[in-house]
C-alpha atoms as a printed R data frame, in Angstrom:
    type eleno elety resid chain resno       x      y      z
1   ATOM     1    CA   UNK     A     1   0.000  0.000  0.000
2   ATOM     2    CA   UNK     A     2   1.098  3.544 -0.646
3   ATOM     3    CA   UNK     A     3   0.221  6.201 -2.616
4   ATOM     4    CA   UNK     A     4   0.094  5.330 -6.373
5   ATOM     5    CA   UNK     A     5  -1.866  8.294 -7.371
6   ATOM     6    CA   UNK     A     6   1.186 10.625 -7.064
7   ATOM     7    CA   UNK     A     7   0.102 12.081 -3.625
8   ATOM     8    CA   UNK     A     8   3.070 14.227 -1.563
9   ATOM     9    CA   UNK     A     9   1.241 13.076  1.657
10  ATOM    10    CA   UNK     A    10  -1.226 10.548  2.599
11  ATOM    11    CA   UNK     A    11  -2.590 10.103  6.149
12  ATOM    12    CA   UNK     A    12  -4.532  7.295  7.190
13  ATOM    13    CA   UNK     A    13  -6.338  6.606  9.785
14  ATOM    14    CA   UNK     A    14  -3.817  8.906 12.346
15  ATOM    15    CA   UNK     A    15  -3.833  8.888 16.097
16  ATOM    16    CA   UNK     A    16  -2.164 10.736 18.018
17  ATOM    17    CA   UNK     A    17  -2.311  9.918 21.706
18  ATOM    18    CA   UNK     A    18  -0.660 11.167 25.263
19  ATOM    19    CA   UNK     A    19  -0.367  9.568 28.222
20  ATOM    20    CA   UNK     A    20  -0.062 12.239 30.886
21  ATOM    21    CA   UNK     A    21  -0.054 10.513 34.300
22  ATOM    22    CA   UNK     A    22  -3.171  8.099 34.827
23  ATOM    23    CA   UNK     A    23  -4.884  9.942 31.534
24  ATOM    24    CA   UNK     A    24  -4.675  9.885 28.186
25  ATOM    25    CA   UNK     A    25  -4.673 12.803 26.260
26  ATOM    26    CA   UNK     A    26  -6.266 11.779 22.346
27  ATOM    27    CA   UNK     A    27  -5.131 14.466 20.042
28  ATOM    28    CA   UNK     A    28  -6.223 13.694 16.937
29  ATOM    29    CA   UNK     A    29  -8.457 10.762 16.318
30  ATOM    30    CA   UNK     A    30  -8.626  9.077 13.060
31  ATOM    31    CA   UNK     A    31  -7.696 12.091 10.580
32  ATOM    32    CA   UNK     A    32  -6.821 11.172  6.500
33  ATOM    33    CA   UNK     A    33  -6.475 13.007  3.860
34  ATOM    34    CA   UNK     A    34  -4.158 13.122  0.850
35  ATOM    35    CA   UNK     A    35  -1.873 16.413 -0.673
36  ATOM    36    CA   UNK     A    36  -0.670 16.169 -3.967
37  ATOM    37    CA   UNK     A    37   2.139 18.378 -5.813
38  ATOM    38    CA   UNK     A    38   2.214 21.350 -5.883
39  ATOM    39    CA   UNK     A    39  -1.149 22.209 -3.512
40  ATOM    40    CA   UNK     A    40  -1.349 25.432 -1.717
41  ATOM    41    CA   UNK     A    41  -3.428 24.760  1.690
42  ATOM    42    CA   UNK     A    42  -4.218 25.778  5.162
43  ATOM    43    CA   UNK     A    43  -4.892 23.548  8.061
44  ATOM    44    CA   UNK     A    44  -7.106 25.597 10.418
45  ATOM    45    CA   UNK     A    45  -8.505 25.241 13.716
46  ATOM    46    CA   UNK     A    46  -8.653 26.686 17.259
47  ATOM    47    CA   UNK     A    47  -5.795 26.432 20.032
48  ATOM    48    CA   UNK     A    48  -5.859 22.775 21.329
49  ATOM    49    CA   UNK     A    49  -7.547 21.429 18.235
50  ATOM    50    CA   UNK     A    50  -4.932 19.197 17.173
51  ATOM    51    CA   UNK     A    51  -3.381 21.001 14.170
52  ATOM    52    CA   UNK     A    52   0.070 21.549 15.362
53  ATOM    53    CA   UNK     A    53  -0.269 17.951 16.896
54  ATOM    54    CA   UNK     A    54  -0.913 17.322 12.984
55  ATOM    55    CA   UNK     A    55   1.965 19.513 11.702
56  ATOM    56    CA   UNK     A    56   4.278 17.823 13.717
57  ATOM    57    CA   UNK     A    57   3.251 14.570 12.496
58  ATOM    58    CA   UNK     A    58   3.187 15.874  8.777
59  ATOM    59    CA   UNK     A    59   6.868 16.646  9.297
60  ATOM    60    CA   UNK     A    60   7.904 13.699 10.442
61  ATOM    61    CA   UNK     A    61   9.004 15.555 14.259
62  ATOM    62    CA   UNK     A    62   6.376 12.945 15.538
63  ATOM    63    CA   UNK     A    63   5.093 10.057 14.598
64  ATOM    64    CA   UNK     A    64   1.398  8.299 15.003
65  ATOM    65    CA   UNK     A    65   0.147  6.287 17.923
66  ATOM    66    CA   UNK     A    66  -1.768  4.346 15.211
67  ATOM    67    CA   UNK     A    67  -2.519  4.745 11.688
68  ATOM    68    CA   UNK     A    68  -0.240  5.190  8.488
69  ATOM    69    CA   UNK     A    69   1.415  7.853  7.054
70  ATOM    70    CA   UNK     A    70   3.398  7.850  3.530
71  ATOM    71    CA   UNK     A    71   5.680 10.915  2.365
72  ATOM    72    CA   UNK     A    72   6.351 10.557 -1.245
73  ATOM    73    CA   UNK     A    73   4.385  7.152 -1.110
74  ATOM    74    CA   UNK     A    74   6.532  5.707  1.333
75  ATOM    75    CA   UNK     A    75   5.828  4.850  4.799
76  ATOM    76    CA   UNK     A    76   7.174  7.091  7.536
77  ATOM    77    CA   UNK     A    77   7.042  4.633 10.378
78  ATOM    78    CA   UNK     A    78   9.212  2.012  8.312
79  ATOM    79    CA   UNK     A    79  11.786  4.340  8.289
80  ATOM    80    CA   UNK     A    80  15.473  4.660 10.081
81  ATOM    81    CA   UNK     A    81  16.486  7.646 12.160
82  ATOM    82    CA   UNK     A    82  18.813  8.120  9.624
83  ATOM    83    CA   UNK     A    83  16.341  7.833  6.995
84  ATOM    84    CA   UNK     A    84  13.942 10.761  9.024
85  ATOM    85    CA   UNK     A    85  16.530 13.263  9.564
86  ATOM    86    CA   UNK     A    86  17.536 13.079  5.943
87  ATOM    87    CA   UNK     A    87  13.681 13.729  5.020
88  ATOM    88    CA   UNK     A    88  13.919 16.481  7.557
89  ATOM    89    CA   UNK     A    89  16.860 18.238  6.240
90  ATOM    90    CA   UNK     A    90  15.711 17.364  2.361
91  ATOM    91    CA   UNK     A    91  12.216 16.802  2.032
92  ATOM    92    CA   UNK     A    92  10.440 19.874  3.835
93  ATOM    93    CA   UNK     A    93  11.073 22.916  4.514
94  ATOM    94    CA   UNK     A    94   9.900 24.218  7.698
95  ATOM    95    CA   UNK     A    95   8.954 28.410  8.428
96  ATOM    96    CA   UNK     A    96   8.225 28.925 11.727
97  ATOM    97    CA   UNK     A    97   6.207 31.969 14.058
98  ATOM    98    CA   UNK     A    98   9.825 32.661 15.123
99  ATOM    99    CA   UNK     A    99  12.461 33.505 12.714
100 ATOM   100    CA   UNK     A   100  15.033 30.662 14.506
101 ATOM   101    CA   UNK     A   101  18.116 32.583 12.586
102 ATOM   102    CA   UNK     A   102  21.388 33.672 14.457
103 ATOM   103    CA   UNK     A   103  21.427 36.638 14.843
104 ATOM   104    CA   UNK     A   104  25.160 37.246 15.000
105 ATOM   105    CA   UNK     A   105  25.270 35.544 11.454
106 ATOM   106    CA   UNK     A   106  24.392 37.513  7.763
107 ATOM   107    CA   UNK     A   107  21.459 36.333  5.591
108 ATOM   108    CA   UNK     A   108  23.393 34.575  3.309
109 ATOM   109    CA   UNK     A   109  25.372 32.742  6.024
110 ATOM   110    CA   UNK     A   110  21.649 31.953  7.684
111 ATOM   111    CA   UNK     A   111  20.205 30.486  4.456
112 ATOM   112    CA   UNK     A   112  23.466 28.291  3.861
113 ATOM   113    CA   UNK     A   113  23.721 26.533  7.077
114 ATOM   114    CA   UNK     A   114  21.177 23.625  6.106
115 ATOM   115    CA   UNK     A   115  23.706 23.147  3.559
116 ATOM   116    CA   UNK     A   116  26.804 23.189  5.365
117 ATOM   117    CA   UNK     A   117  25.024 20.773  7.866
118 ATOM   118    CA   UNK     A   118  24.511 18.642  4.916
119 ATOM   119    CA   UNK     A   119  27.578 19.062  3.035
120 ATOM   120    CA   UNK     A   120  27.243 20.474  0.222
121 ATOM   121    CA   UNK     A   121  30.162 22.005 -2.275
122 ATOM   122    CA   UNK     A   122  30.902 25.440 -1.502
123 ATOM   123    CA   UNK     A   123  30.657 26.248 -5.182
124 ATOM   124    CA   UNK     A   124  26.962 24.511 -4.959
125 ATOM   125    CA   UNK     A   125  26.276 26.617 -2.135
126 ATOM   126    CA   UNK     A   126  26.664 30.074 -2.970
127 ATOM   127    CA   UNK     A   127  24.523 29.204 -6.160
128 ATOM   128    CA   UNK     A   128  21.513 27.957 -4.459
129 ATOM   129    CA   UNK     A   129  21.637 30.599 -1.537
130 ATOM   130    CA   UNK     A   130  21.415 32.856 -3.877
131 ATOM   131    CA   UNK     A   131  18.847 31.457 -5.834
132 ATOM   132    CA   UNK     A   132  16.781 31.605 -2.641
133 ATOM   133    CA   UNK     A   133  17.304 34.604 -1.508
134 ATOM   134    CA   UNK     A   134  16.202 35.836 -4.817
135 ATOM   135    CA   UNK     A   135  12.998 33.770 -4.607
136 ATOM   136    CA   UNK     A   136  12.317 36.003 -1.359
137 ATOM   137    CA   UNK     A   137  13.538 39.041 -3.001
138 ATOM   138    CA   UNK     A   138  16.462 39.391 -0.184
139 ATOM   139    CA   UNK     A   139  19.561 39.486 -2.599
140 ATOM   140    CA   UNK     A   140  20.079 43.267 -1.928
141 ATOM   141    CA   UNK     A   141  20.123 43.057  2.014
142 ATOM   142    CA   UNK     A   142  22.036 39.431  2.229
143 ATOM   143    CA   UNK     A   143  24.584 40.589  4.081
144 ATOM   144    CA   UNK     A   144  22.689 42.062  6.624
145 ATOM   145    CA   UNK     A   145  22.190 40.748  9.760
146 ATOM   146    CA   UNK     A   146  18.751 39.933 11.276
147 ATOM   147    CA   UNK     A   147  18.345 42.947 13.681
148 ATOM   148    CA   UNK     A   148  19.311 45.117 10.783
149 ATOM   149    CA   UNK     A   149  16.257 43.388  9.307
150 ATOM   150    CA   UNK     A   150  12.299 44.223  9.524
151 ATOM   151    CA   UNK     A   151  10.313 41.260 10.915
152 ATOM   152    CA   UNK     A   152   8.969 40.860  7.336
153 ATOM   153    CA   UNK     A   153  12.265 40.661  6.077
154 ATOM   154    CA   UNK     A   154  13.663 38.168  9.134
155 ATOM   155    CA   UNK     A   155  10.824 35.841  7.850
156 ATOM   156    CA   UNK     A   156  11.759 36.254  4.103
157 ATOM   157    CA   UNK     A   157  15.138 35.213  5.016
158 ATOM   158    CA   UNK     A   158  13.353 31.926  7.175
159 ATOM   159    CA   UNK     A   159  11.446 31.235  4.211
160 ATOM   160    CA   UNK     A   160  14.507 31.199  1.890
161 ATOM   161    CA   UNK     A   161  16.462 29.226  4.477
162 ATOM   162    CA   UNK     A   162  13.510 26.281  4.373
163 ATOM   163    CA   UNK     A   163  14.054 26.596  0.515
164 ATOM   164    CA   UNK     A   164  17.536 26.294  0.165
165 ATOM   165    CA   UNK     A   165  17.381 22.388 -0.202
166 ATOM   166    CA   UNK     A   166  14.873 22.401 -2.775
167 ATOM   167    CA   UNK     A   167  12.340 20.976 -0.456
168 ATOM   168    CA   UNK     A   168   8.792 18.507 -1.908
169 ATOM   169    CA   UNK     A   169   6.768 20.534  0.830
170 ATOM   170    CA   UNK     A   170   7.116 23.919  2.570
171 ATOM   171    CA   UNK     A   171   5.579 23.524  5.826
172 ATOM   172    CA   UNK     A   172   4.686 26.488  7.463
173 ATOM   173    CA   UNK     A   173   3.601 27.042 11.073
174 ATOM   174    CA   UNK     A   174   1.711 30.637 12.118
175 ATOM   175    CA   UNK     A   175   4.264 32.361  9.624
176 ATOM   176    CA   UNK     A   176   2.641 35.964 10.257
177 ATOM   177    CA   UNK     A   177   1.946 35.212 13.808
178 ATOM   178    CA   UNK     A   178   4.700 37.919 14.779
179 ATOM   179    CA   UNK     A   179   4.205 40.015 12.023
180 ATOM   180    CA   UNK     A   180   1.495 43.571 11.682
181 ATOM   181    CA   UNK     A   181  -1.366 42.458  9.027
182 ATOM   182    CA   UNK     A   182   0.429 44.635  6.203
183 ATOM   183    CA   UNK     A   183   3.866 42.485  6.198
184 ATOM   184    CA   UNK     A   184   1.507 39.411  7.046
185 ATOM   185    CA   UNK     A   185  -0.281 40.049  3.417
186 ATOM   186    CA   UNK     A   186   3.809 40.810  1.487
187 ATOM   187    CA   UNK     A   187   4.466 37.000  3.132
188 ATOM   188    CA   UNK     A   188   1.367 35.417  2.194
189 ATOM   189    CA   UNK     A   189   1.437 36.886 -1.228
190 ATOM   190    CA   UNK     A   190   5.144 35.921 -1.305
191 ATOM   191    CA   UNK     A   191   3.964 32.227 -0.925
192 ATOM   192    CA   UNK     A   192   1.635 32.621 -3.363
193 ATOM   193    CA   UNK     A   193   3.966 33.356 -6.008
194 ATOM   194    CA   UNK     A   194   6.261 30.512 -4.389
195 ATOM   195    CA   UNK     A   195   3.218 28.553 -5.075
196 ATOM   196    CA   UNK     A   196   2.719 29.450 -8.811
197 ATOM   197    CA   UNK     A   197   6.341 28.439 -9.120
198 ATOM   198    CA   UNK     A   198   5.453 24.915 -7.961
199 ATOM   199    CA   UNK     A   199   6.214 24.308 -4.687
200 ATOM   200    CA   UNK     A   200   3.793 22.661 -2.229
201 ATOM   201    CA   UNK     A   201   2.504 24.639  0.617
202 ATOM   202    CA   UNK     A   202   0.849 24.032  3.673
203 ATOM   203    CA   UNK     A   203  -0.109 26.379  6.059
204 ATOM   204    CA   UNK     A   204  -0.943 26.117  9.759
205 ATOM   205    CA   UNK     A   205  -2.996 28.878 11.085
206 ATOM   206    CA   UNK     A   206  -6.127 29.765 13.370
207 ATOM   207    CA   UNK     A   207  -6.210 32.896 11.187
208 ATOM   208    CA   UNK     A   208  -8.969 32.911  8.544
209 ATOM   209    CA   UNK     A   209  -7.893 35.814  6.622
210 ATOM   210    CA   UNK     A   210  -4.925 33.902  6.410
211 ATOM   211    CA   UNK     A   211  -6.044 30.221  5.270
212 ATOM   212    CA   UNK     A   212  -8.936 32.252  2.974
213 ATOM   213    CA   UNK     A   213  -5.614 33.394  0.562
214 ATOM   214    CA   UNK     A   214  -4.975 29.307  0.015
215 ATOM   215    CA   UNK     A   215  -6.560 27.180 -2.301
216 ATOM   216    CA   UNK     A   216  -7.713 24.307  0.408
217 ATOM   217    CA   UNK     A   217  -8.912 24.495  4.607
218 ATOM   218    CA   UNK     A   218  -8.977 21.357  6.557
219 ATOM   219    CA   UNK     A   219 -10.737 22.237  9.678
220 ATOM   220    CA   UNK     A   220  -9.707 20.773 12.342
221 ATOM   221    CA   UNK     A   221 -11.551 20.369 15.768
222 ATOM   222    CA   UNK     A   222 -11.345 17.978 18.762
223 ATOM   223    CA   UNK     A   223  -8.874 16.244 16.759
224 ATOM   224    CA   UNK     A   224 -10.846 15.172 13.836
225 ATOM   225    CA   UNK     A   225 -11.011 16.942 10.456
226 ATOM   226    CA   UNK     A   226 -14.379 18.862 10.421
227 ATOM   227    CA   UNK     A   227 -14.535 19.451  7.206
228 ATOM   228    CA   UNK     A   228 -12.046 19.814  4.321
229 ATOM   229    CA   UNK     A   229 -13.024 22.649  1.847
230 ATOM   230    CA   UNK     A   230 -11.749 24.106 -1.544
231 ATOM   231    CA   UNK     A   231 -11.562 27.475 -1.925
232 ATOM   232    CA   UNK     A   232 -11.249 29.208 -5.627
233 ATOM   233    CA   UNK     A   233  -8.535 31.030 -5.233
């Protein structure tokens, strides 16, 4: 079993549950669905729903108490440690409320650390950092360093960071929760246009302004999916 239809993700029949003391905690209960390239969606839902219980799970930081899920039709929970980190570093990209850069370090240097981590050719390195940071439209303030930057342009820097590897999915959690509605619009329109260019987004918000500029909302609530909706943008 897997996903022969070309899916990114498919989640089956996911569980995720806690034991805390003498109870357990069920925080999602029974959720599938299916992503395929190049989607641009929003998983939405209040605090406590389950969605970052479901985000975590999505990229591969957790894995299910029951039920199956397949990254690039193969299944996560047959994999090595080895194998996870790898789809970690490789497979998504992850943009998160906060920035996560060093501050002490330039752009550039920020955006190339996933690949000095992972070893790439210095050569190769400059190239795709700055192929990045162009994507984000950071080229002329790369050498910057992030409190010379605006909190728009911190997150423009995350964003090309989680790029840099040429990730299947860009996974991104609250990515204008720190940031005033006007820069929150530049980054969503920003992943729009890294949408057209055919990466696959997913987006995990309680903000409906925010999820209404996707294509796709899976609600989440109580840890099932309430309904899953597309939109036509």
């Amino acid at each position: 079993m897997g996903s022969q239809d070309g899916a990114v993700i498919r989640a089956e029949n996911l569980w995720k549950i806690y034991q805390l003391e003498k109870q357990e905690v069920i925080a999602l209960q029974g959720v599938s669905f299916t992503v395929q390239p190049n989607e641009f969606l929003a998983i939405m839902g209040p605090s406590g729903s389950g969605k970052s219980t479901l985000m975590n799970l999505i990229g591969c930081l957790d894995s299910p108490s029951r039920g199956d899920y397949f990254l690039k039709g193969k299944l996560v929970s047959a994999m090595s440690e080895n194998e996870l980190a790898r789809i970690r570093n490789r497979e998504i990209g992850f943009v998160f409320q906060v920035f996560n850069l060093l501050s002490r370090a330039t752009a550039f240097r920020n955006v190339e650390l996933p690949l000095i981590y992972k070893g790439t050719k210095k050569s190769e390195r400059e190239e795709r950092v700055r192929k990045a940071l162009n994507m984000v439209e950071m080229i002329p303030r790369m050498t910057h360093r992030p409190p010379e930057l605006s909190g728009g342009e911190r997150q423009r820097v995350a964003i090309a960071r989680a790029l840099v590897n040429e990730p299947s999915i860009l996974l991104a959690d609250e990515p204008t929760g720190n940031l005033d509605s006007k820069t929150g619009s530049e980054i969503m329109n920003l992943f729009r246009k890294l949408h057209d260019q055919g990466n696959t987004i997913i987006i995990v918000t309680h903000d409906k302004d925010i999820a209404g500029q996707t294509q796709r909302i899976i609600f989440i609530k109580d840890g099932k999916i309430e309904r899953d909706e597309l939109l036509g943008n």
